[in-house]
Structures are given as structure tokens and as C-alpha cells.
C-alpha positions in Angstrom: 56.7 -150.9 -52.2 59.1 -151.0 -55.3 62.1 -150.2 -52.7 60.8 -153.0 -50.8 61.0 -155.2 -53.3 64.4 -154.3 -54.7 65.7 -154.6 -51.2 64.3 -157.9 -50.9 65.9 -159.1 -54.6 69.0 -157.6 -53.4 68.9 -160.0 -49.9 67.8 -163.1 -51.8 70.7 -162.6 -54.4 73.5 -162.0 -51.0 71.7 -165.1 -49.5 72.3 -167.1 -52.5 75.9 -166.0 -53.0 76.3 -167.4 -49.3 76.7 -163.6 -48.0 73.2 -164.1 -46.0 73.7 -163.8 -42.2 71.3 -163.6 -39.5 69.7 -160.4 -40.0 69.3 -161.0 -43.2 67.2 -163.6 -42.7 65.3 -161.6 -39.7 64.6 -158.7 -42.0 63.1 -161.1 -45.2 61.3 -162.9 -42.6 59.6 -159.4 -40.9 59.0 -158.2 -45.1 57.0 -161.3 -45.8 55.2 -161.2 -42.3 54.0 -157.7 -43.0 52.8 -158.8 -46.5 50.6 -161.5 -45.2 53.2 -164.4 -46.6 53.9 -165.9 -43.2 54.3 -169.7 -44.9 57.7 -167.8 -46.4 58.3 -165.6 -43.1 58.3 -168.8 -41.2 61.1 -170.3 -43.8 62.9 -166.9 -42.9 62.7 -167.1 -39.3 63.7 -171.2 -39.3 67.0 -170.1 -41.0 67.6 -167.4 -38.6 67.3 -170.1 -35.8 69.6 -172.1 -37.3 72.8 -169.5 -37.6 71.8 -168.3 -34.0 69.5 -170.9 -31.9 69.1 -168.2 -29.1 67.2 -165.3 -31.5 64.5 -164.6 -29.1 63.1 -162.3 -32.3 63.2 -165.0 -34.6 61.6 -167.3 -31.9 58.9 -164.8 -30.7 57.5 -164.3 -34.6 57.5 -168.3 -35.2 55.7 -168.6 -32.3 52.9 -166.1 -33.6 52.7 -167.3 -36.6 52.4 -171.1 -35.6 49.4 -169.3 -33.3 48.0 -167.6 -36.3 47.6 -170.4 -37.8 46.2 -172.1 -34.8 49.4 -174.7 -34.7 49.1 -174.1 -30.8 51.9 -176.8 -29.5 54.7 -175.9 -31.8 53.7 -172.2 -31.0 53.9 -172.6 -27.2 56.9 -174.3 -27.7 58.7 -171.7 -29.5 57.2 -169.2 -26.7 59.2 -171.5 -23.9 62.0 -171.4 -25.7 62.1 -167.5 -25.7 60.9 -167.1 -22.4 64.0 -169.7 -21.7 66.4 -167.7 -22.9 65.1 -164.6 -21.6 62.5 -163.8 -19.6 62.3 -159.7 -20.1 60.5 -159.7 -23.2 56.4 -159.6 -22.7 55.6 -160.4 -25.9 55.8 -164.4 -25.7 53.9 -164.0 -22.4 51.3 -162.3 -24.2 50.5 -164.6 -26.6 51.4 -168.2 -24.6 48.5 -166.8 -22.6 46.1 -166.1 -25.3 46.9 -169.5 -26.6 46.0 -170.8 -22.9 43.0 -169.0 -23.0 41.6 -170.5 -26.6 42.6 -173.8 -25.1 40.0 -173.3 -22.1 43.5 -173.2 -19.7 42.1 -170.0 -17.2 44.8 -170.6 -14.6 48.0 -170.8 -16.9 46.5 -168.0 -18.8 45.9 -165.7 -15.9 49.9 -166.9 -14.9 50.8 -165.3 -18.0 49.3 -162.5 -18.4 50.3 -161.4 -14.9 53.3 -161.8 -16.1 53.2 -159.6 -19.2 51.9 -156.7 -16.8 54.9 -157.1 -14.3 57.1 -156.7 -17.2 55.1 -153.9 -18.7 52.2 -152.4 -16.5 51.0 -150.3 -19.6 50.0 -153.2 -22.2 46.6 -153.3 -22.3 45.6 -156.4 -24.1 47.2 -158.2 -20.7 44.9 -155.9 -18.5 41.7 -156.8 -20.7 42.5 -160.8 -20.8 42.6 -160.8 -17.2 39.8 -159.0 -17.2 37.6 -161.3 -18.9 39.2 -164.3 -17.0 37.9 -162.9 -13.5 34.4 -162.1 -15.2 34.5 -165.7 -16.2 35.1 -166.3 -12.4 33.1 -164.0 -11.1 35.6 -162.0 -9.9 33.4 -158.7 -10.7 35.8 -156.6 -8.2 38.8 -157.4 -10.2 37.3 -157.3 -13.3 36.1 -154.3 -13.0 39.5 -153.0 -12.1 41.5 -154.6 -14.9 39.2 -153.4 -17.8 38.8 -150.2 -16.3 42.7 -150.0 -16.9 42.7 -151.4 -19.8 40.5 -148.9 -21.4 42.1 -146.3 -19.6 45.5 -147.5 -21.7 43.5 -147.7 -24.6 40.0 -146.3 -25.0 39.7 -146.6 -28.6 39.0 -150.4 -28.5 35.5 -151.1 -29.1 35.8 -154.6 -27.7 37.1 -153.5 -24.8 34.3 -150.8 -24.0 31.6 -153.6 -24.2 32.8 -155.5 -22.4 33.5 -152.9 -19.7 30.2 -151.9 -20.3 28.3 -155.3 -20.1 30.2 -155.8 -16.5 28.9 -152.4 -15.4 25.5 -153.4 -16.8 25.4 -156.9 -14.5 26.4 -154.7 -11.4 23.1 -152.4 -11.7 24.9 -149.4 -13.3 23.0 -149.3 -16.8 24.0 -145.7 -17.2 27.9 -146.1 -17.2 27.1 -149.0 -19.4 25.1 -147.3 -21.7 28.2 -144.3 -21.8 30.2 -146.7 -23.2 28.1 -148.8 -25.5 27.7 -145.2 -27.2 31.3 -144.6 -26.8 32.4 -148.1 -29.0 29.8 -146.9 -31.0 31.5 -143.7 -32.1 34.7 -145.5 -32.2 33.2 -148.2 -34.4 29.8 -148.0 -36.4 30.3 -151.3 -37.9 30.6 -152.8 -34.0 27.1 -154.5 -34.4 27.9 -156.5 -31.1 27.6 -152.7 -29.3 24.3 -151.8 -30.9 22.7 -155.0 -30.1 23.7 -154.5 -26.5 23.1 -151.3 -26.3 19.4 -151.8 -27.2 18.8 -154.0 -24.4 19.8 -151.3 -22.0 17.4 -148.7 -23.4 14.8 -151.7 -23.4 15.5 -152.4 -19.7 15.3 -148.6 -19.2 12.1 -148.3 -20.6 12.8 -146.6 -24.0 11.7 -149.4 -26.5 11.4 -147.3 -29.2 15.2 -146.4 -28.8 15.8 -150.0 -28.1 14.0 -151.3 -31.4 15.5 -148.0 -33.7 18.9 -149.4 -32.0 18.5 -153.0 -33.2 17.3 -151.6 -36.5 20.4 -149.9 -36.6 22.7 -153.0 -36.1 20.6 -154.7 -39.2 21.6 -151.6 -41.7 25.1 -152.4 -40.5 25.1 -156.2 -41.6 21.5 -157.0 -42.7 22.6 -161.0 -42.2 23.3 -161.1 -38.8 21.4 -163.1 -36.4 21.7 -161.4 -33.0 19.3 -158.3 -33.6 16.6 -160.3 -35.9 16.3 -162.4 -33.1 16.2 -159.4 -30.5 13.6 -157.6 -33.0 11.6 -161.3 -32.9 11.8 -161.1 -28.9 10.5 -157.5 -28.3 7.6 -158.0 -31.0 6.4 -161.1 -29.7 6.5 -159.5 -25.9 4.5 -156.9 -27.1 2.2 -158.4 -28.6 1.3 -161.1 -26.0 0.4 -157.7 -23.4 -1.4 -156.2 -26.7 -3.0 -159.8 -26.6 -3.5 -159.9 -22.8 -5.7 -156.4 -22.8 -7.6 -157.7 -25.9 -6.3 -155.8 -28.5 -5.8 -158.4 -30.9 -5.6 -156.6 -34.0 -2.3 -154.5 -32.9 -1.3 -158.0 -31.3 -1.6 -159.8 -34.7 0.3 -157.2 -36.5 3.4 -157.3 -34.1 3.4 -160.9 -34.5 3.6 -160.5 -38.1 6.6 -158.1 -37.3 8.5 -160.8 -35.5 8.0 -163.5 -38.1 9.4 -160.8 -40.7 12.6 -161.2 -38.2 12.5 -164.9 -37.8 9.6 -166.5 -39.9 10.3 -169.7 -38.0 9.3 -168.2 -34.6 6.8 -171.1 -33.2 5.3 -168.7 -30.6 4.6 -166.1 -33.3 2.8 -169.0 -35.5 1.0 -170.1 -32.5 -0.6 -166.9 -31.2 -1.4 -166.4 -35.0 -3.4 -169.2 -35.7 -4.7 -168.7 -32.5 -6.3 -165.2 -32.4 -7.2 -165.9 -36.0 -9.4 -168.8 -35.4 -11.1 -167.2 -32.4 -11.3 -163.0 -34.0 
């Protein structure tokens, strides 16, 4: 870090003896980027532009900050521009279709992305966007080949395995999807989006102990999140109303309790409460 910095007094010193030239510029701009400071990486890269108009670095790292901070035209325009000047590099492809895809633009997005992988059949992230776009369209064939790649290029992406997993799981293969729910798991195990999944398939495969230990689980990872309190609420209040429905109202009443511990707003919950109270 202390190098860094001296380096970087050393440039800023050149740039203000007029001695700056475009690397210069590229290499402050890259230094701030990596330290979070993109408001001063994005002066950096503007002054690069302006010695040599055709940088497709300097234009490529605009572009991504503009989309990190979610200034989408002015980053898809810097991403033309690049892909103007030369169309071999995948990285404005990449991310002109992630911008496509936050803008709700499926068609463009897929365009780019297909793009990305003819320029480079090993990137993943392209693989798993187009991926998502044909599972938004129903595409389950394709899909399922394009996030099977994509985890195949990179299994260590917890994202990636869920939603590989959740596509196996709407096909009828619970097992493969329940592989790789475990497998994000282990990659991750603070990926509460996994666990809360995952519980559904033990539920559906007629472990609910598992499934509610699994759902615990997710609310020892972040004890404020929504998603398994409200699965918790769900399972109690289903087991209760066939507690309910053989006339065991006492183990009825108590998971009823359970699910208002989970969501003490649950109207069903309250009903069947006052319900089997006023009649026990």
C-alpha cells in the first residue's frame, strides 16, 4: 500500500509538471478503481480519452463505472464506442448486456451475451445470463444447457448452483437439485437463498423435520430475513390445520402458536386460534 501510494504521488507530481501521458492517466485511474474511489478513476479515465479518443481500456472501465453507478445511458454509450472501435474485446459485451437485462431488454441482452461467448466460449457469467433469459422464456432445454456450462466453468458460484438447481427442481429431478443446493451450501454458509430452497425440496420429499431444521438454519444465518420466517409460518400452519382436521386440537393450537412466533401477523394463525379456543 505505501508503494502504492508513493507511485501514485510520484504520477500526480509528472502529471502536474505536464510529463502525464496516457498511461499515466490509465494506471491512476485503475489505482483509484481498485480502492473503491471510482468518482476520481472516472476523472482518470476522461483524461485518458482525451489524449487518445480510441482507448478501448479507458472506454471499457468508464463504461463500468457509469454501470456501477447505475448511470445506464452514458454507460451503454461508452460500451458502443468500444465495441466501435473494436469488436474483439468481450468485456463491453458483457456488461452492455447486463445493463439490457436490468432494463427488462431480454432480446438485446441475449444478442450480447451471445456475443461475449463467440468471442470467448469459456466466460461463464455470459453462459449463466443466458441461462436465466431462456428460464425466463421457458426455454428449459437451453437453460439447462447454458447453466450446466456455466457451472461447469465455474462451480464455486453459489448463485449459479441455485439456480441450476431450482431448474432441475421444476423439471421433476429433486435429487440433482438437492446435490447442488448442498453443494452452494458448502461453497457458501451465509447463501440463505440455498437453505430456504433447499428446505422446500426435503419438504416436498417428505422429510419435514429436515425441511424445518433447514429453514432454522437460514434464520441463525441472518435472524432478519423474511423468506424462512415466512416458510417456518407456512409449514406450521399446514400442520396444524391436518393436526386440526383429525381433532387434535391441542398439538394444532401449539403449532399455530409456532407460526405466529414466525409471523405474529399471520391472519389464518389468529383465526384457527380464536377458533378452536372458543369451541375446546
Amino acid at each position: 500500500m505505501k508503494s502504492t501510494l508513493i507511485f501514485c504521488v510520484l504520477l500526480i507530481a509528472l502529471a502536474n509538471l505536464g510529463f502525464a501521458d496516457v498511461s499515466d492517466h490509465l494506471i491512476r485511474g485503475d489505482v483509484y478503481r481498485m480502492r473503491g474511489q471510482l468518482a476520481q478513476a472516472e476523472g482518470e479515465y476522461q483524461k485518458a480519452l482525451k489524449l487518445d479518443p480510441d482507448s478501448t481500456y479507458a472506454r471499457n472501465w468508464l463504461g463500468w463505472i457509469y454501470a456501477k453507478g447505475e448511470r445506464y445511458p452514458e454507460a451503454i454509450r461508452e460500451f458502443d464506442r468500444s465495441i466501435s472501435i473494436s469488436r474483439d474485446i468481450a468485456f463491453p459485451f458483457l456488461w452492455k448486456g447486463i445493463i439490457l437485462l436490468r432494463l427488462g431488454k431480454l432480446k438485446d441482452a441475449k444478442s450480447a451475451f451471445a456475443e461475449v461467448i463467440d468471442l470467448d466460449p469459456m466466460e461463464h457469467k455470459a453462459r449463466y445470463f443466458l441461462g436465466f433469459i431462456a428460464t425466463l422464456g421457458r426455454e428449459t432445454t437451453t437453460a439447462l444447457a447454458h447453466l450446466d456450462k456455466a457451472v461447469s466453468l465455474d462451480p464455486n458460484e453459489p448463485d449459479m448452483l441455485c439456480r441450476l438447481a431450482r431448474l432441475y427442481s421444476n423439471l421433476g429431478m429433486p435429487y440433482n437439485a438437492l446435490l447442488l443446493y448442498r453443494k452452494a451450501i458448502r461453497r457458501d454458509r451465509r447463501f440463505i437463498q440455498a437453505y430456504n430452497e433447499l428446505g422446500w425440496i426435503y419438504y416436498n420429499l417428505g422429510d419435514e423435520q429436515l425441511a424445518v431444521r433447514t429453514w432454522e438454519q437460514s434464520l441463525k444465518v441472518n435472524p432478519n430475513q423474511i423468506t424462512a420466517k415466512r416458510n417456518l409460518a407456512k409449514f406450521y400452519n399446514a400442520s396444524a390445520w391436518r393436526k386440526y382436521q383429525k381433532g387434535d386440537n391441542e398439538p394444532a393450537i401449539e403449532d399455530w402458536r409456532k407460526a405466529l412466533q414466525y409471523q405474529p401477523d399471520d391472519k389464518a394463525a389468529k383465526f384457527y386460534l380464536r377458533k378452536v379456543r372458543a369451541t375446546h
